[in-house]
C-alpha positions in Angstrom: 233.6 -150.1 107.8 237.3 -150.5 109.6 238.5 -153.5 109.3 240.4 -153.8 113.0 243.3 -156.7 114.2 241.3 -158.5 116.3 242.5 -159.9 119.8 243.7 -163.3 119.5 242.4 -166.4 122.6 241.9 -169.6 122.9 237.9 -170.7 123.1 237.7 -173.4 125.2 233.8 -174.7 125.3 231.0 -173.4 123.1 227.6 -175.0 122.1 228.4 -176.0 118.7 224.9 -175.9 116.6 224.9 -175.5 112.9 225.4 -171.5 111.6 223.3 -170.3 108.9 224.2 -169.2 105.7 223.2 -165.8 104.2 220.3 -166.0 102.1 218.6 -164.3 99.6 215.6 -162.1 101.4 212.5 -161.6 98.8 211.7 -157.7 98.7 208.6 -158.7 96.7 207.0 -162.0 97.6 205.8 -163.8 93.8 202.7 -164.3 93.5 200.8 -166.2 90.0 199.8 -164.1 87.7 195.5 -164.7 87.5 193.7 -165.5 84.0 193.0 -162.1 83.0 196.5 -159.8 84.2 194.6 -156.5 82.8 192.4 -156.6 85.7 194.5 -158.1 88.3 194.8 -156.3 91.7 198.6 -154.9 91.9 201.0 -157.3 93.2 203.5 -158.5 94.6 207.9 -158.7 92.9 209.9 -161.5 93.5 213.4 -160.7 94.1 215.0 -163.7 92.0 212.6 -162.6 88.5 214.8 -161.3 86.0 211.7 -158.8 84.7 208.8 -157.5 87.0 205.1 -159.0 86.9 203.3 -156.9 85.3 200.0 -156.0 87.6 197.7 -153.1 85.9 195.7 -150.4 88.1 193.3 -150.3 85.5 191.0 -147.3 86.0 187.3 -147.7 85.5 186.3 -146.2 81.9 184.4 -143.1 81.9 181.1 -142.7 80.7 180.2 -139.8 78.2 177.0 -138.6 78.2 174.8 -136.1 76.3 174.4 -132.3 76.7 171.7 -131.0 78.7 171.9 -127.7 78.3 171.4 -126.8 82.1 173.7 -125.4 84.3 173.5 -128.7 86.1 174.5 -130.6 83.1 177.5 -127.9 82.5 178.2 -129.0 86.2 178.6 -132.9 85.2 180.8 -132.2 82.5 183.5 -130.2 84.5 183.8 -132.7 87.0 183.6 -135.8 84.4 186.6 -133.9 83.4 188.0 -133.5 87.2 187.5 -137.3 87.4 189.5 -137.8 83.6 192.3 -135.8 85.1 192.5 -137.2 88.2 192.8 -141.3 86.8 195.3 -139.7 84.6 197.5 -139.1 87.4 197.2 -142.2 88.9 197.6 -143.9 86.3 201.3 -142.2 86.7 201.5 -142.5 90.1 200.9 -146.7 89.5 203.3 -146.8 86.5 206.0 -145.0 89.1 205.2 -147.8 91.3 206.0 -150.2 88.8 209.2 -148.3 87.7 210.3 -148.2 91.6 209.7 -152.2 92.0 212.0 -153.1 88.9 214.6 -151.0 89.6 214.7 -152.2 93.2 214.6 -156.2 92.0 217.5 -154.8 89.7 219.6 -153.6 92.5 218.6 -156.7 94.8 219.9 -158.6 91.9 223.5 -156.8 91.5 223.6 -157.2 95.8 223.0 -160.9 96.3 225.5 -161.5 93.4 228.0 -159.3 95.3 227.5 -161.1 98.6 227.3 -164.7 96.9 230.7 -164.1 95.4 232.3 -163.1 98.7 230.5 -165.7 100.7 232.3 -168.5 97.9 235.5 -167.3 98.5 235.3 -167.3 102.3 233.4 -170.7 102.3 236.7 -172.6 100.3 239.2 -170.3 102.1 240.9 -167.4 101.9 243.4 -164.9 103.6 242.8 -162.5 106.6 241.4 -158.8 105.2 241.5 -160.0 101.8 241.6 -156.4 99.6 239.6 -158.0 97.1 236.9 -158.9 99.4 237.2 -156.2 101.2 236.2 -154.1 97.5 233.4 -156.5 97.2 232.4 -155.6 100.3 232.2 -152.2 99.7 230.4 -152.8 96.1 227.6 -154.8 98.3 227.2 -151.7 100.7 226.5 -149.3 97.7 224.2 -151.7 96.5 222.3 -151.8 99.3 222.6 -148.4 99.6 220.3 -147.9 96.5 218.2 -150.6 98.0 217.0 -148.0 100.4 217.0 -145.1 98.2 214.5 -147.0 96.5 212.2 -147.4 99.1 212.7 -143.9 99.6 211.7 -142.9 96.5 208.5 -145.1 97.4 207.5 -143.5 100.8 207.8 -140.0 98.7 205.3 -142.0 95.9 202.9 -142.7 99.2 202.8 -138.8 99.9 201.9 -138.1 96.6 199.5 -140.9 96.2 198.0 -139.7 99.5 197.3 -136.2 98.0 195.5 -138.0 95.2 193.6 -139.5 97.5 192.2 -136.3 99.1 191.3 -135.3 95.6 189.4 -138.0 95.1 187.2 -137.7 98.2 186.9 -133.7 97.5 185.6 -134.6 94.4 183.2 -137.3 95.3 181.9 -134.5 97.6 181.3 -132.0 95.1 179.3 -135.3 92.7 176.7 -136.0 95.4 176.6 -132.0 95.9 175.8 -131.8 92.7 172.7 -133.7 92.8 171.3 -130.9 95.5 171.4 -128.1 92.9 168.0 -126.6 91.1 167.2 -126.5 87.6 168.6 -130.0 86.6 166.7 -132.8 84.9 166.4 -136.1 84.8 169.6 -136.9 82.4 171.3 -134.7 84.7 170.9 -136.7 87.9 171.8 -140.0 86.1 174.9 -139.0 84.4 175.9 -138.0 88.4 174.8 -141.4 89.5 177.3 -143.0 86.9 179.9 -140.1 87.9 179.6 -141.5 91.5 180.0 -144.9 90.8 182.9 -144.1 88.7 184.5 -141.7 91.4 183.9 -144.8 93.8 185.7 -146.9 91.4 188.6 -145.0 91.0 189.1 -144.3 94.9 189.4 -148.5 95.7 191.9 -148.0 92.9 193.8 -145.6 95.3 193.2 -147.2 98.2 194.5 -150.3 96.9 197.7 -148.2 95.4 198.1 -146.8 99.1 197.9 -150.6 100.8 200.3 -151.7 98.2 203.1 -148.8 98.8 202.6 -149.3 102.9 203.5 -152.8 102.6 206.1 -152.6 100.3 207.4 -150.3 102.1 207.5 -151.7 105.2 208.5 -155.0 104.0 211.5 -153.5 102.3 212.6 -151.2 105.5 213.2 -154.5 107.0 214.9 -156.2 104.4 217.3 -153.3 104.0 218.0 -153.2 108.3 218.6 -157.4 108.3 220.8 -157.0 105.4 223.1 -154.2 107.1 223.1 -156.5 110.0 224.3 -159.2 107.7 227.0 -156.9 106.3 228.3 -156.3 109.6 228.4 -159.7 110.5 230.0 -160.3 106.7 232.5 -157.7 107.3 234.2 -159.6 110.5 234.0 -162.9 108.3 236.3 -161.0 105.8 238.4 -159.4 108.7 239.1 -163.0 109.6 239.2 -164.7 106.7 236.3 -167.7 107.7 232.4 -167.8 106.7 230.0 -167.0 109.3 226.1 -167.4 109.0 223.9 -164.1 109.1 223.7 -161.6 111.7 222.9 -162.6 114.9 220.6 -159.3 114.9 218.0 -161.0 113.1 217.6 -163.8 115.6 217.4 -161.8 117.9 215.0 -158.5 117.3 211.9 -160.3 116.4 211.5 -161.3 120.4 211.1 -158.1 122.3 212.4 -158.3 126.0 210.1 -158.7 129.0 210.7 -156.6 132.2 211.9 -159.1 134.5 213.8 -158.6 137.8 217.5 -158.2 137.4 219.4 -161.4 137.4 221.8 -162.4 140.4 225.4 -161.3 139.9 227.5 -163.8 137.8 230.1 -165.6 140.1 232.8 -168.0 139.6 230.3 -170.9 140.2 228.1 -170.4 137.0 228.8 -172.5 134.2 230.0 -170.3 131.4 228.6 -170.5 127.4 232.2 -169.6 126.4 235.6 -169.2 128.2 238.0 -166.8 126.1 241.7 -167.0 127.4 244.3 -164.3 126.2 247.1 -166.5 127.2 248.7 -166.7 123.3 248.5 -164.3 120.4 247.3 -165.3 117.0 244.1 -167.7 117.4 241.0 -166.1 116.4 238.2 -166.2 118.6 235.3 -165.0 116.5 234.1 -168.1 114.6 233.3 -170.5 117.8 232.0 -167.1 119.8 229.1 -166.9 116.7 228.4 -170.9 116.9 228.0 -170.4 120.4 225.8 -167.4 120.3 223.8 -168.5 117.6 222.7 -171.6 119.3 222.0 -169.8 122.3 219.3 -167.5 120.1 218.3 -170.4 118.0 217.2 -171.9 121.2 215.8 -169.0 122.9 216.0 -166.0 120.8 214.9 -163.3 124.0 218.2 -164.5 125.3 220.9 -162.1 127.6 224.2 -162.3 127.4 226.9 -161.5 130.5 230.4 -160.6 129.4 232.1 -161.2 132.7 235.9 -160.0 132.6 237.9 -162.5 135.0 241.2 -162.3 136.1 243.1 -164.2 138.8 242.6 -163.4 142.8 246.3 -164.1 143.8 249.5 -162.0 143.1 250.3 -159.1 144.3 247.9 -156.0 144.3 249.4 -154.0 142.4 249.5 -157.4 139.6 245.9 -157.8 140.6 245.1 -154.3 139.5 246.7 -155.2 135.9 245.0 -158.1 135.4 241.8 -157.1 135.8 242.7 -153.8 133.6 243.6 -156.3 131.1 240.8 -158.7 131.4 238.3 -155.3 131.1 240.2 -154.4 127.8 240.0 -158.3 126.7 236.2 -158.1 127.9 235.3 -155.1 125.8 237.2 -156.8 122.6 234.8 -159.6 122.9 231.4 -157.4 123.6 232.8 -154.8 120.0 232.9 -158.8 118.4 229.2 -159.5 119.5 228.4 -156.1 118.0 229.5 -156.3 114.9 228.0 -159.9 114.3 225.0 -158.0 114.6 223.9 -158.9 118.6 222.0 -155.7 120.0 223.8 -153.6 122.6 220.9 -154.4 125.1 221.4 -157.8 124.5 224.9 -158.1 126.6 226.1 -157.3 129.9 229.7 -156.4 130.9 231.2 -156.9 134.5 234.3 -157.9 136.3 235.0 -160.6 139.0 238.3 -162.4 140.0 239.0 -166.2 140.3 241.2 -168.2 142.3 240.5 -170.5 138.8 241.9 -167.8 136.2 246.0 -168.5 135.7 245.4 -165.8 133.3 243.5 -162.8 131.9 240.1 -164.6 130.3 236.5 -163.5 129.7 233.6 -165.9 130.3 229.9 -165.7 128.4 227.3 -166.3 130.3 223.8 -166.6 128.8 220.3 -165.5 131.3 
């Protein structure tokens, strides 16, 4: 990510509530581990464990059973050996699982200690676009980077897993077909009974496997889009040399937006959220424009945001033309600023007026 100068103003009012700090998001929820962990249903990683909990798939044990000598009992032994082959592979498929999980609390590990390290040195102080931070930065990006291609590599595991599942049904099929066929005996029709019920077995087995991947999948997609929101958001803290909280993206998607009639046009009247004058170079902006915004989504988090570019009504026209050419350009600074603190494009609003008020170029916030 560029690290741009940013244009320098004066914030004038703001609703100062407390920003949050970045915190560590669990990809895997802990859970206790129960008495007997052998036969434990899979589980859940936390993202602060050193090693992975262990949680076995254990497949049902397969029963042998005698010879008949019919061509029904010749059946029953091919698919007992169907069913062998297909526990084998997910007994894989769940050990892949497991493989996936530690490596991604690994690289959740290395991230968080990347971000904690930059976050120190912004919270005690630090100059604008320090290199170093600005390397760290890129460290944590690459990290998360492999976040994803883990849950990647999970969503291809799902696929596969799904397959197995298909298996599994086919050959539960050709089980109770089984029982339909002549010349068997007695033995014969009980060994398929216990085939059945250790078919069964082994498809909650994938069924289970198949819940497990969906949501730790989905659990981790999310993870992985709030911390690239938080990264933008970092990567402005760094530009500027200050700690912010996290992004304001994740205050902001979980409330979807209701279809209501379009607001009345801002005018001079309205009581901004934030005034921004450009009247001096030099004074960041950015830390009071997240307080303010923050609070505003802390308090009502389906909240719009106007970006109204003012400039003043007197002068000349050809002066008035400028200004509000400036105060557009000003105006589109602030709304890049909102962005990359991680506030959704169809959150804001941009427009123009002109104020007998405005001495100089500014830009107001409004929030609807």
């Amino acid at each position: 990510m560029a690290f741009n100068k940013t244009h320098s103003v004066a914030v004038l009012a703001a609703l100062l509530l407390g920003g949050c700090t970045l915190t560590d998001q669990a990809l895997f929820p802990s859970l206790e581990a129960p008495p007997d962990s052998s036969s434990s249903a899979a589980g859940s990683f936390s993202s602060s464990s050193s090693a992975a909990v262990t949680n076995s798939y254990s497949v049902p044990k397969i029963s042998s059973g005698d010879s008949t000598g019919t061509f029904v009992g010749q059946k029953v032994s091919a698919l007992r050996g169907d069913l062998q082959q297909l526990q084998t592979t997910l007994t894989a498929q769940s050990g892949q699982l497991q493989t996936v999980r530690a490596q991604t609390i690994q690289d959740s590990q290395g991230y968080h200690g990347t971000v904690a390290a930059i976050e120190s040195r912004l919270q005690v102080g630090t100059t604008l676009g320090n290199p170093i931070l600005v390397q760290q930065w890129n460290n944590a990006q690459a990290a998360l980077d492999r976040i994803n291609e883990d849950v990647l590599k999970m969503n291809r595991l799902s696929t596969e897993v799904a397959s197995t599942s298909g298996l599994a049904a086919y050959l539960l099929d050709s089980v109770r077909a089984a029982r339909g066929l002549s010349g068997a005996v007695d033995e014969d029709h009980r060994q398929l009974r216990v085939l059945e019920d250790e078919t069964n077995g082994t498809i909650v087995l994938i069924e289970r496997l198949l819940t497990d991947l969906s949501t730790d999948v989905q659990r981790q997609q999310q993870y992985v889009s709030n911390e690239r929101n938080n990264l933008n958001t970092l990567a402005v803290a760094i530009k500027n040399g200050q700690l912010y909280g996290s992004s304001l993206g994740n205050a902001s998607y979980g409330t979807s937006l209701v279809a209501t009639p379009a607001p009345a046009p801002i005018s001079a009247a309205d009581h901004p959220l934030v005034v921004i004058r450009f009247d001096r170079p030099n004074n960041a902006y950015e830390d009071a424009l997240y307080t303010a915004v923050k609070g505003a989504l802390d308090r009502r988090p389906s909240a719009v945001f106007d970006v109204v570019a003012v400039s003043p009504s007197s002068g000349s026209p050809g002066a008035a033309a400028l200004g509000e050419t400036t105060a557009r350009r000003n105006a589109d600074a602030v709304v890049r600023s909102l962005s990359q603190m991680g506030l959704p494009a169809d959150r804001v609003r941009v427009s123009s007026l002109s104020s007998a008020d405005a001495h100089t170029g500014e830009v107001r916030v409004f929030v609807r």
